[in-house]
C-alpha positions as CSV (number, residue, x, y, z in Angstrom):
1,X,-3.8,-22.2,4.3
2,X,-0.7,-22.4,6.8
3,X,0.8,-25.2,7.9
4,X,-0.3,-24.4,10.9
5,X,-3.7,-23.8,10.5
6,X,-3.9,-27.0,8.7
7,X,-2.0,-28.9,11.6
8,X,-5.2,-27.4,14.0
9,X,-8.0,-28.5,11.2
10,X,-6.7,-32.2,11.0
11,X,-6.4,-32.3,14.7
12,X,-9.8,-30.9,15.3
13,X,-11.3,-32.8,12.9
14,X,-10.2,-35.8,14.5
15,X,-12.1,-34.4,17.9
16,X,-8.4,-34.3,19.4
17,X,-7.4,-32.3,21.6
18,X,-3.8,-30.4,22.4
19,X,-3.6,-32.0,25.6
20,X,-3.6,-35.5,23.7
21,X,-1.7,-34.3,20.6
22,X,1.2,-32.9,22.4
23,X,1.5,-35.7,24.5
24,X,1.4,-38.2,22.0
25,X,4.0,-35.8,20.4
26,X,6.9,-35.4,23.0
27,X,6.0,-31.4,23.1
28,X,4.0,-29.4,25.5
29,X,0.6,-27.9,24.7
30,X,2.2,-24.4,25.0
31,X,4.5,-25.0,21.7
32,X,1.6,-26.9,20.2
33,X,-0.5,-24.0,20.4
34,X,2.3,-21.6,19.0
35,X,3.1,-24.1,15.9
36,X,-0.8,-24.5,15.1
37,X,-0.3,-20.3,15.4
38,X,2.5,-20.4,12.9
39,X,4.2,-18.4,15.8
40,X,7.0,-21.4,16.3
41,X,8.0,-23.5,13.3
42,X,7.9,-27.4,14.1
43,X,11.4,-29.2,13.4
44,X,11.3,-31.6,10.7
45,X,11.1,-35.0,13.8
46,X,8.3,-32.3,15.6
47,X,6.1,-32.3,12.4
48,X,6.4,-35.9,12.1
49,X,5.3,-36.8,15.6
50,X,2.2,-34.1,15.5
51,X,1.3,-35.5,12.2
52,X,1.4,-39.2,13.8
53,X,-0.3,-38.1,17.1
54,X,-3.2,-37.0,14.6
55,X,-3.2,-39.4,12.4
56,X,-2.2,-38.2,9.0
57,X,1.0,-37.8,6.3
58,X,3.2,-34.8,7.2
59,X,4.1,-34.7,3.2
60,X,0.2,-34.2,2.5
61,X,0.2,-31.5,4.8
62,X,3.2,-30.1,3.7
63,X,1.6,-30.1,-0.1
64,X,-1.7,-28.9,1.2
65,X,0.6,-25.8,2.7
66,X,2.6,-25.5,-0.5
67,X,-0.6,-25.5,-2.8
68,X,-2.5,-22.9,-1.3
69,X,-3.9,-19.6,-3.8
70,X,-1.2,-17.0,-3.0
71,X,-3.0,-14.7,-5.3
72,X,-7.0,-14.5,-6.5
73,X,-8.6,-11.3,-9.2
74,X,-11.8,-10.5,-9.5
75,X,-12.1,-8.3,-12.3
76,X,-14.8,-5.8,-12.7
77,X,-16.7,-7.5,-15.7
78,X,-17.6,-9.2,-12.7
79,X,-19.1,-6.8,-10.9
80,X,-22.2,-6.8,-12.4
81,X,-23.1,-10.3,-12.9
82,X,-23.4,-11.8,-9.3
83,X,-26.8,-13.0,-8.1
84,X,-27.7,-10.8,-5.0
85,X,-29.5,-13.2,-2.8
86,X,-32.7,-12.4,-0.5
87,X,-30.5,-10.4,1.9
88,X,-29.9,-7.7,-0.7
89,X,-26.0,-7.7,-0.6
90,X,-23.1,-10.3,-1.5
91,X,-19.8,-10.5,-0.6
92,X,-17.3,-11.7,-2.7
93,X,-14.2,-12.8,-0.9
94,X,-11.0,-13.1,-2.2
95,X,-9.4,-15.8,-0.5
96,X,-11.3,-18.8,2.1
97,X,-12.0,-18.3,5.4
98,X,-8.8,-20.7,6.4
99,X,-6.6,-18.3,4.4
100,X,-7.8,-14.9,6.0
101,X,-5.7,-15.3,9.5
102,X,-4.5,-11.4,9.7
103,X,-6.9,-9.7,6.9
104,X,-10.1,-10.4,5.6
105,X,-11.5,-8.2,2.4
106,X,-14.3,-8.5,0.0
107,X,-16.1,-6.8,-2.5
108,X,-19.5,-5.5,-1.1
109,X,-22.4,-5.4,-3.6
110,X,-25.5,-3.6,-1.8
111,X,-29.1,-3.3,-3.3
112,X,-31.0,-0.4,-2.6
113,X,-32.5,0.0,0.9
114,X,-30.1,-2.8,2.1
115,X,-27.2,-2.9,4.4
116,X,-24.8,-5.5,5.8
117,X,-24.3,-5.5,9.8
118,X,-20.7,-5.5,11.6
119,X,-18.7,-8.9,11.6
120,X,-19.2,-10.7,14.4
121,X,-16.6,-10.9,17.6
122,X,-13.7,-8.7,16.2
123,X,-12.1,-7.0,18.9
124,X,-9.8,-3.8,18.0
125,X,-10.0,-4.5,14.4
126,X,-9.3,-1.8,11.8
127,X,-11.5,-1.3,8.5
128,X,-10.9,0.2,5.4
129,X,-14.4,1.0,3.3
130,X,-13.7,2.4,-0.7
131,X,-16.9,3.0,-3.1
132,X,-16.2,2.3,-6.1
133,X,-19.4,2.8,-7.6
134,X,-22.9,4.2,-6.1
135,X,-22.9,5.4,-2.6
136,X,-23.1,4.4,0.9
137,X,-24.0,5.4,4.5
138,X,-21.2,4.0,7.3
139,X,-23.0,4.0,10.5
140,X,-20.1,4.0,13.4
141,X,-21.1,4.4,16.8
142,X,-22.9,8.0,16.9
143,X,-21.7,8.6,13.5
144,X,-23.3,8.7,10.1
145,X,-20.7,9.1,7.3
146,X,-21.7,9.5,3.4
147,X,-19.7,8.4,1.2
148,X,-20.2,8.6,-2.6
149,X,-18.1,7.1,-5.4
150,X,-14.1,7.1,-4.9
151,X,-14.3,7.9,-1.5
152,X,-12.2,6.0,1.1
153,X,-12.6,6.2,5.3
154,X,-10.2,3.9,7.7
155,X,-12.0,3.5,11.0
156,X,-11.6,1.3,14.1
157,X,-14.3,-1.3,14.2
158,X,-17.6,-1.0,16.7
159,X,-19.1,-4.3,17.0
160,X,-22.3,-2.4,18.9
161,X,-23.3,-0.2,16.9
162,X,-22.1,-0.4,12.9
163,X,-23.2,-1.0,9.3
164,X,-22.8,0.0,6.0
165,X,-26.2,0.8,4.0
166,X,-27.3,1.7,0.8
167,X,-29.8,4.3,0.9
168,X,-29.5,5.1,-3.0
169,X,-32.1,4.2,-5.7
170,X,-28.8,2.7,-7.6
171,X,-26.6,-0.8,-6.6
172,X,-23.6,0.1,-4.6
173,X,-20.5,-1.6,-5.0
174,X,-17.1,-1.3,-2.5
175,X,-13.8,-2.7,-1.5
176,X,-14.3,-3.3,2.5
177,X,-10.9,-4.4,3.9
178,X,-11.0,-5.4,7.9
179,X,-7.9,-6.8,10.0
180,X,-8.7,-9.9,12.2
């Protein structure tokens, strides 16, 4: 997690809002915003009065930052032994939700005569969908596109109208990578 994004969770945590924050900071809201953004780096004084106005030790946040899984496997031994609940797919992430800012992916594992719907308010995000074993159906729009083992398609999103389905007898597995 940035030290940003853990700047925002403390504050919101604490019900606080930027408004108060940034006041009880010295800054404006505007550079508040754009540090809990990672888009504008705090100073070294900055970060201390944030971390003050919210209530908690700069150097934990700083180690919280600094600890963060930079890098996470899952290896295909694994593949096979996740517990598909009631839904009739899983998705295994790779890193937590406060670590996927820019790009989210997963391992898809579909059941027969299941699919998984389109993530919820993305706007102009881009997806990349690779079977690596079975097949699938990519519904997009209008559009019905098979895809069968080692295939690969890169499409822009469609929040109204997408999902990815498993009309096989056979479980389906695939690397779905999406931008944010």
């Amino acid at each position: 997690m940035s030290l940003g994004s853990l700047i925002r969770r403390s504050r919101k945590q604490r019900k606080l809002t930027l408004k108060i924050v940034a006041e009880k900071s010295g800054i404006s809201e505007g550079f508040l915003s754009q540090v809990e953004n990672d888009v504008s780096p705090p100073s070294v004084d900055t970060l201390v009065n944030i971390c003050t106005a919210i209530g908690v030790e700069a150097g934990d946040l700083l180690n919280q930052a600094n600890k963060q899984e930079k890098i996470v496997l899952i290896p295909r031994s694994e593949w096979n032994d996740i517990d598909i609940p009631h839904t009739g797919f899983i998705t295994r992430r790779f890193f937590s939700p406060e670590n996927r800012t820019v790009i989210d992916s997963a391992i898809l594992v579909i059941e027969p005569g299941k699919s998984i719907p389109v993530r919820k308010d993305i706007k102009n995000g881009q997806e990349l969908l690779c079977i690596l074993k079975g097949s699938l159906n990519l519904e997009h729009g209008e559009r019905t596109i098979h895809l069968t083992e080692g295939d690969t398609v890169h499409y822009l999103a469609n929040p109204k109208k997408q999902s990815i389905t498993n009309e096989n007898e056979d479980l389906a597995i695939a690397l779905w990578i999406g931008t944010m």
